[in-house]
C-alpha positions in Angstrom: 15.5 3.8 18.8 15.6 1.9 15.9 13.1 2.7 13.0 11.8 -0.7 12.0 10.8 0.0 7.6 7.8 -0.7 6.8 8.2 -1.1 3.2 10.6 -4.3 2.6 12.7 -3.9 -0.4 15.5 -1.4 0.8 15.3 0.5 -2.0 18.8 0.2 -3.2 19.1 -1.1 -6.7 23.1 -3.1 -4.7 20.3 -5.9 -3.1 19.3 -8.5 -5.2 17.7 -10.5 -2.6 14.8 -8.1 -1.8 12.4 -11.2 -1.4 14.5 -12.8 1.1 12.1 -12.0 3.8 13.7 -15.0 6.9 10.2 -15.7 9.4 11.5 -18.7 11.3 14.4 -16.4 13.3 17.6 -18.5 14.3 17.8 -20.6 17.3 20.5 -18.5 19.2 20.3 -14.9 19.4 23.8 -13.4 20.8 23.0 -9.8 22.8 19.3 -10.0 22.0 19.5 -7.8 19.4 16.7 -7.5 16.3 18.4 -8.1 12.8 17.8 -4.3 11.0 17.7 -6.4 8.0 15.6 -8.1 8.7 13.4 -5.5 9.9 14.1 -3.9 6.6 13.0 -7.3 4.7 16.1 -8.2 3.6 18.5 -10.5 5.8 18.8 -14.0 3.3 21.0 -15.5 6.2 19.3 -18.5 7.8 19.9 -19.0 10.4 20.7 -15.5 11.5 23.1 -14.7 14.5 20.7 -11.9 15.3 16.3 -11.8 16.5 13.7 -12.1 13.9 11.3 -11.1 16.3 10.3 -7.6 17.7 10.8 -7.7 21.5 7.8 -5.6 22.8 6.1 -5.7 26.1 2.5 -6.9 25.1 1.5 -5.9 28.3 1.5 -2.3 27.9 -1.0 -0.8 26.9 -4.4 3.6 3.2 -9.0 7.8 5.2 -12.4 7.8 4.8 -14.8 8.6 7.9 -17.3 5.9 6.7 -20.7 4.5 8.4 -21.0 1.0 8.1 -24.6 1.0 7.8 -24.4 2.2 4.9 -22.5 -0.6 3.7 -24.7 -3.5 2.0 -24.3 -6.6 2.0 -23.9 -8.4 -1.0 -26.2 -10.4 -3.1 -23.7 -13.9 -3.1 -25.6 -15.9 -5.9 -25.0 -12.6 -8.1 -21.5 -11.9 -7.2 -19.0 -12.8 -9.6 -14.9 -11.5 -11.0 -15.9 -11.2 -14.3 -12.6 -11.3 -17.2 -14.1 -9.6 -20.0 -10.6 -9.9 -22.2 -12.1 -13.7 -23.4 -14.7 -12.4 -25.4 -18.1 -13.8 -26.2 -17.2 -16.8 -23.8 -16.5 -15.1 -21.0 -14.7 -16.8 -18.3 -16.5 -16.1 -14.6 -14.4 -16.5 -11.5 -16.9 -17.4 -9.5 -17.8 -17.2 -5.9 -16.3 -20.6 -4.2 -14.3 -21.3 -7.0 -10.6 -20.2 -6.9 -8.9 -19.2 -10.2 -5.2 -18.0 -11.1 -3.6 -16.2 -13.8 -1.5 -19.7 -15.0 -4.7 -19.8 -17.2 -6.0 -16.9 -17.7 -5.4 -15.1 -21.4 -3.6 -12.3 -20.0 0.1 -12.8 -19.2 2.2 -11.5 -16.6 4.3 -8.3 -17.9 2.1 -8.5 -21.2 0.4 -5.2 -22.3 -3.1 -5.2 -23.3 -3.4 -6.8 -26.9 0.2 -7.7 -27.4 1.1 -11.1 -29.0 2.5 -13.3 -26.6 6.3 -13.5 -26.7 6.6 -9.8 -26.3 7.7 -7.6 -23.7 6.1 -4.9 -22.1 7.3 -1.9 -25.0 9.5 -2.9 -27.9 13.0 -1.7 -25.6 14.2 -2.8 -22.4 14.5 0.4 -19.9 17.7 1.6 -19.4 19.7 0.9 -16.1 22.2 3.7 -16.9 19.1 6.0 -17.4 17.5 5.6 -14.0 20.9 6.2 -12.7 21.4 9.7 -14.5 24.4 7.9 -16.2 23.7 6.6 -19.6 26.5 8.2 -22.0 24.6 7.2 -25.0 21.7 9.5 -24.2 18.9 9.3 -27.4 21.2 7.0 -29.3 21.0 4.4 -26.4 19.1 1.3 -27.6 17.6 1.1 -24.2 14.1 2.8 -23.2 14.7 6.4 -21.7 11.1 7.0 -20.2 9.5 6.8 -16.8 6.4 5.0 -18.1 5.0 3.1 -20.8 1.7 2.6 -22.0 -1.5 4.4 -23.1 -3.8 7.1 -21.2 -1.9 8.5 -18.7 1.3 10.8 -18.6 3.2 12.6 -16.3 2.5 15.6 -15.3 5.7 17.2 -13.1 8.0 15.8 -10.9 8.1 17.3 -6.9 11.4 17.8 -5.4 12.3 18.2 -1.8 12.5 15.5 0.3 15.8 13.9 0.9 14.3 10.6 1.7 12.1 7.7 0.8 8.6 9.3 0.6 6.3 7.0 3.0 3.3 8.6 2.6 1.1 11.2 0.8 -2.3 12.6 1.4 -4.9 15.3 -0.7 -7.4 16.7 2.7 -9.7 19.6 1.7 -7.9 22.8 0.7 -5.7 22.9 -2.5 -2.6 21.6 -1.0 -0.7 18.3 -1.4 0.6 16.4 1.7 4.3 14.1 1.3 5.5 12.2 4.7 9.2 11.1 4.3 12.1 9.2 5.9 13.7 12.8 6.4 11.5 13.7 8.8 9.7 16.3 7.5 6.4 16.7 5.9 5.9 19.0 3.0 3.2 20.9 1.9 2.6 21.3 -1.7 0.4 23.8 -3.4 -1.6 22.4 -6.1 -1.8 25.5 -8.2 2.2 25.9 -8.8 3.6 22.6 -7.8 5.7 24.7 -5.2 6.3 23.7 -1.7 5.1 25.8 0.5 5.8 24.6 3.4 8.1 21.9 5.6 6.7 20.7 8.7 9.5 18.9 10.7 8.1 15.8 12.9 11.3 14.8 14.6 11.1 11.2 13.8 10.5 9.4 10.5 6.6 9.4 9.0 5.3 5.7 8.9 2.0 6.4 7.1 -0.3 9.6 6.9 -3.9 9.7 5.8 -6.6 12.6 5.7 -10.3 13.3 5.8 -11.8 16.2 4.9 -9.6 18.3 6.2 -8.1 16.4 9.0 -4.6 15.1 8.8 -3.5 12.1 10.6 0.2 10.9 11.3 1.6 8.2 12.0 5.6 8.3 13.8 7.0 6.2 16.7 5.1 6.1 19.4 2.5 8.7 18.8 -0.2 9.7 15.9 -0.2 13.7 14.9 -3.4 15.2 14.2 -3.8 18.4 12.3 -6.6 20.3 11.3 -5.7 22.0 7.9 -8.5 24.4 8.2 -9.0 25.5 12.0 -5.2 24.7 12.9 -6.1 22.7 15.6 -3.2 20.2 16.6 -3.3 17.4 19.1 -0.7 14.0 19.8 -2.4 10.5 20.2 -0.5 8.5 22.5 -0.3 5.0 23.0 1.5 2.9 20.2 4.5 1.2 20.8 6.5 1.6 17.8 6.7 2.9 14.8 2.6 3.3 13.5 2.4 1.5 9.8 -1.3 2.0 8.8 -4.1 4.2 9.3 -8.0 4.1 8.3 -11.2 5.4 10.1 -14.9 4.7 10.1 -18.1 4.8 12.0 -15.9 8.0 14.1 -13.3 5.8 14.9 -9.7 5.6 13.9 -7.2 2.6 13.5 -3.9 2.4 14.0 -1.8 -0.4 13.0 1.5 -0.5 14.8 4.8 -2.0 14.9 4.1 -4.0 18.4 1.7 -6.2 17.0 -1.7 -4.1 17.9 -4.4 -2.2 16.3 -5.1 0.9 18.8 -8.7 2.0 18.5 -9.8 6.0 18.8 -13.3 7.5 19.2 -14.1 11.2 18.3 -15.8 12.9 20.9 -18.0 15.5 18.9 -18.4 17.2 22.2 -15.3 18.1 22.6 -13.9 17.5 18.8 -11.2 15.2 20.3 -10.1 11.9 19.9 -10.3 9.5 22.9 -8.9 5.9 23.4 -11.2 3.3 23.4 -10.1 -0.3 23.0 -6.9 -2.5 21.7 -7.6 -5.2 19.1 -5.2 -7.9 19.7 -4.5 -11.3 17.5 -1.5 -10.8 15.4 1.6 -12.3 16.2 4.2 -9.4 14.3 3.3 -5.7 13.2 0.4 -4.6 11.8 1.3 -2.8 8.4 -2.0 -2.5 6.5 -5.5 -1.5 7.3 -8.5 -1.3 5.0 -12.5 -0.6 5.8 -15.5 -2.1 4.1 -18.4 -4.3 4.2 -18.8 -3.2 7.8 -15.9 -5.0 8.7 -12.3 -4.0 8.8 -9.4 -6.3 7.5 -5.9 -6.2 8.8 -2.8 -7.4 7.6 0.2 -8.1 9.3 3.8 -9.2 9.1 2.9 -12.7 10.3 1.7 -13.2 6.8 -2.2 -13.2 7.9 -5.4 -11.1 7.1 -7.6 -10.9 9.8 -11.3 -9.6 9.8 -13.2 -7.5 12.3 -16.6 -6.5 13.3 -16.6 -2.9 13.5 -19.7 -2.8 15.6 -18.3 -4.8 18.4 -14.7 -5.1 17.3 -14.2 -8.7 17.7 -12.0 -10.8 15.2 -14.1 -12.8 13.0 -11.4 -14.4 10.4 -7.9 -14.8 10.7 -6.6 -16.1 7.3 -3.4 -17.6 6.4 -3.5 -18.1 2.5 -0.1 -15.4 1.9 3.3 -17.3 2.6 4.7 -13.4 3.2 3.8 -10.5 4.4 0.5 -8.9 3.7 1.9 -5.1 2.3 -1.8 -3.3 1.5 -5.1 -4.3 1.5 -8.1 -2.4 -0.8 -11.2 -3.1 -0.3 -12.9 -2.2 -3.9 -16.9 -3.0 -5.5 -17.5 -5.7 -2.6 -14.2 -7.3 -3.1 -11.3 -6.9 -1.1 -8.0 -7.0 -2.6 -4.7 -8.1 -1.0 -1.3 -8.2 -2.3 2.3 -9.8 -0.5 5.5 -10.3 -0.7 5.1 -13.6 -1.9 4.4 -11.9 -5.4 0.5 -12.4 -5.2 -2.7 -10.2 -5.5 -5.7 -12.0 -4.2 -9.3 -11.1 -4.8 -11.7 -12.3 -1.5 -15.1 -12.0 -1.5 -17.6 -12.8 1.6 -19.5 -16.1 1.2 -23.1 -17.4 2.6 -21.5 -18.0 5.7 -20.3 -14.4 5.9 -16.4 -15.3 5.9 -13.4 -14.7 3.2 -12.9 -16.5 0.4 -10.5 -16.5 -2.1 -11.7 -16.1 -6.2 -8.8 -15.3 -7.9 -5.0 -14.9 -7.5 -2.6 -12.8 -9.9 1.1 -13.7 -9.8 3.9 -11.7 -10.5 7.6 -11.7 -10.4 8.5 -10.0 -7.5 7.3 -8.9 -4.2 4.3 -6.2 -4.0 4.6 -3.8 -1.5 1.7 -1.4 -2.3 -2.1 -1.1 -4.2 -4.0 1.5 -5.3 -7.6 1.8 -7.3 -9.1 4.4 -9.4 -11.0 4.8 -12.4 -9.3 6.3 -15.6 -11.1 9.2 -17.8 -13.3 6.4 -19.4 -14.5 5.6 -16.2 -12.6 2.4 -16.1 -11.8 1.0 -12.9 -8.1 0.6 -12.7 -5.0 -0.9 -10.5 -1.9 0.1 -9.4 0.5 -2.7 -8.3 3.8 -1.4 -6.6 6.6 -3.5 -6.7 9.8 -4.3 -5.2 11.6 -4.0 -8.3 11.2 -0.5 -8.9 8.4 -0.7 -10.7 4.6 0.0 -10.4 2.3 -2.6 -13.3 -1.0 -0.9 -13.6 -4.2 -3.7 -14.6 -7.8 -3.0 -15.7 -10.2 -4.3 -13.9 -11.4 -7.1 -13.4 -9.3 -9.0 -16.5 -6.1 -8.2 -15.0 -5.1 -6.5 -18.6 -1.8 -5.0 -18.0 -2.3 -1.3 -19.6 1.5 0.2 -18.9 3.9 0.4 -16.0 5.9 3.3 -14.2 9.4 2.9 -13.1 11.5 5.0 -10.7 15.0 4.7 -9.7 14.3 3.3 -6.1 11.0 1.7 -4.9 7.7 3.8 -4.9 6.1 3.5 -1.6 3.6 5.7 -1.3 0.6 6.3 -4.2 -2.3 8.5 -4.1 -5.6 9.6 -5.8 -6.4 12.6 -6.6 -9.1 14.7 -8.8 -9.7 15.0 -12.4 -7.8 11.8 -13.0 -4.8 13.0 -11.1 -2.6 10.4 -9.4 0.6 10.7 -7.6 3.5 8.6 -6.8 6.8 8.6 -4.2 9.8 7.3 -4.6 13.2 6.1 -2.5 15.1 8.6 -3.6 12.1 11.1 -1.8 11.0 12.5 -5.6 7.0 12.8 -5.9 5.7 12.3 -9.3 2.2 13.8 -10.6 0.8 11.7 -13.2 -3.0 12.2 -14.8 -5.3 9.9 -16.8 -5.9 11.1 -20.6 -8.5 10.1 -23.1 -6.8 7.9 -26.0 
């Protein structure tokens, strides 16, 4: 079967028109076959002499093991998105009153504290370098580094996979977890940086996330479930397609999958199994991100909506339609949830009074974002990573939206992860994993 990819760009630096992203579908589709670039994100023909649309039969049928109890609810009058950057007049973004970044004092692709004008560093980065080609070498005029920016570095590259890396994951145990486009998933010992071990899946990894030290898989058509410690192994059925996202609370797990549905799972502690329980139903095209908090969990999809559910009795709650793309990842951070597109947008949301999402603030840049990740530096800082289509990942304090350096790789970096001791890890097109850690300055 065809593998539909999640992650939109294509990762080849030849396609210019990674945005490109064609939802209307063209009137007459000759052999009812699905466009792979579009599935890909990148057919710019409109219309197209081939489906938009994934032809499922409906009728069959980034994790954390939180409770939402312990979840509370926020005090609204008290809740703001606070932009520290403006000094003694600091500006509030407050609750019920939508902001952007046109205004704000920090610039798009401006580094914390440089004058306006000014690029992020004082060279451009190198095409040739990224390529392995540059025949100038350290005479070039042209940046030849991975990153710029203050208080983190990188720490080692991992080499293995032969494909995009899709997914990584840091359960219990020492050992570092990388799902690929190869079809394999490696095991990575944190002590050496060695692999040391390839486990093969026979299809291509869609996402993978762990908890304690549970692994859970996402391929076409099934979810593998490993226990790192015990060994204990077991295939989820169920999902039609390839499965994009994973999360779990309250001992259940999601699955968002390429037909449109978010399969629901509930462990047994009895047996130490997971069982189907339900099938949440409401979006119109795949379900490629997943995020729990606030008691609720928030879905986004391919039909360029976010909805919201009650975990307790799993019934949509919100459906929202502010992206004009694709809604790639979804964080939910401090009582804020965070959501970034393929329209170039991160939007900040926080729950009103009337216990629905509302948008606070809206950053804007360049190209498409396909991925977001939070952590706090050494300082203690709370910090974001913002993949995007362009090879690039931006990384903002929070919550001014400060841009504090970027990382660059020669295709597009899917996949990021957190890890300990300011550790954080990155996966790239090409299928290389980078280590990168936080430093004091």
């Amino acid at each position: 079967m065809e593998i539909e990819n999640y992650y939109h760009g294509g990762g080849g630096g030849g396609y210019r028109n990674k945005l490109s992203y064609n939802r209307s579908g063209p009137t007459s589709r000759p052999q009812n076959k699905v466009c792979i670039f579009w599935q890909s994100g990148r057919c710019n023909r409109d219309p197209c002499q081939f489906m938009h649309e994934l032809p499922f039969d409906h009728t069959r049928t980034h994790m954390q093991i939180r409770d939402p109890s312990s979840f509370k609810r926020p005090h609204h009058q008290n809740l703001v998105w606070i932009n520290p950057a403006t000094g003694a007049n600091k500006s509030k973004w407050d609750l019920g009153r939508h902001r952007d970044n046109t205004n704000a004092n920090t610039v798009p692709g401006r580094l914390n504290g440089e004058r306006a004008g000014t690029s992020v560093g004082s060279d451009r980065l190198c095409k040739f370098f990224l390529s392995d080609s540059c025949s100038f070498g350290d005479k070039c005029r042209f940046s030849h580094a991975w990153s710029v920016g203050d208080g983190f570095s990188l720490v080692t590259p991992l080499k293995g996979h032969e494909k995009a890396v899709t997914a990584i994951a840091l359960p219990s145990g020492g050992k570092l977890y990388s799902g690929s486009k190869d079809m394999t998933i490696k095991v990575w010992d944190c002590e050496t940086g060695q692999c040391a071990a390839t486990i093969s899946t026979g299809c291509e990894v869609g996402c993978m996330i762990s908890e304690e030290a549970w692994l859970f898989v996402g391929i076409p058509d099934s979810i593998k479930v490993w226990n790192t410690k015990t060994g204990i192994e077991m295939t989820l059925p169920g999902p039609v397609g390839q499965v994009y996202a994973l999360v779990a609370a309250n001992d259940m797990l999601f699955a968002g999958t390429q037909d449109s549905r978010i399969l629901v799972w509930r462990f047994n502690v009895a047996t130490n199994c997971f069982e189907p329980a339900t099938s949440l139903v409401g979006h119109r095209l795949a379900v490629i991100s997943l995020a729990v908090g606030g008691a609720r969990l928030y879905s986004g999809s391919m039909d360029n909506t976010i909805k919201a559910w009650d975990l307790s009795t799993l019934q949509c709650i919100q459906t929202i339609s502010d992206h004009s793309n694709a809604v790639m990842s979804l964080l939910y951070w401090d009582q804020f949830l965070l959501s970034c597109s393929l329209d170039n947008t991160v939007k900040v949301w926080f729950t009103n009074n009337q216990e629905q999402l509302e948008v606070t603030y809206t950053h804007t840049e360049e190209h498409g974002i396909i991925s977001l990740c939070g952590m706090h530096d050494v300082q203690g800082k709370p910090v974001l990573l913002c993949s995007l289509n362009d090879n690039s990942v931006h990384i903002y304090d929070l919550p001014s939206f400060n841009e504090r350096g970027r990382i660059f790789a020669k295709q597009e970096i899917r996949a990021m992860q957190t890890g300990p001791t300011g550790l954080f890890f990155t996966g790239d097109g090409t299928g290389e994993l980078k280590v990168w850690k936080w430093c004091a300055i």
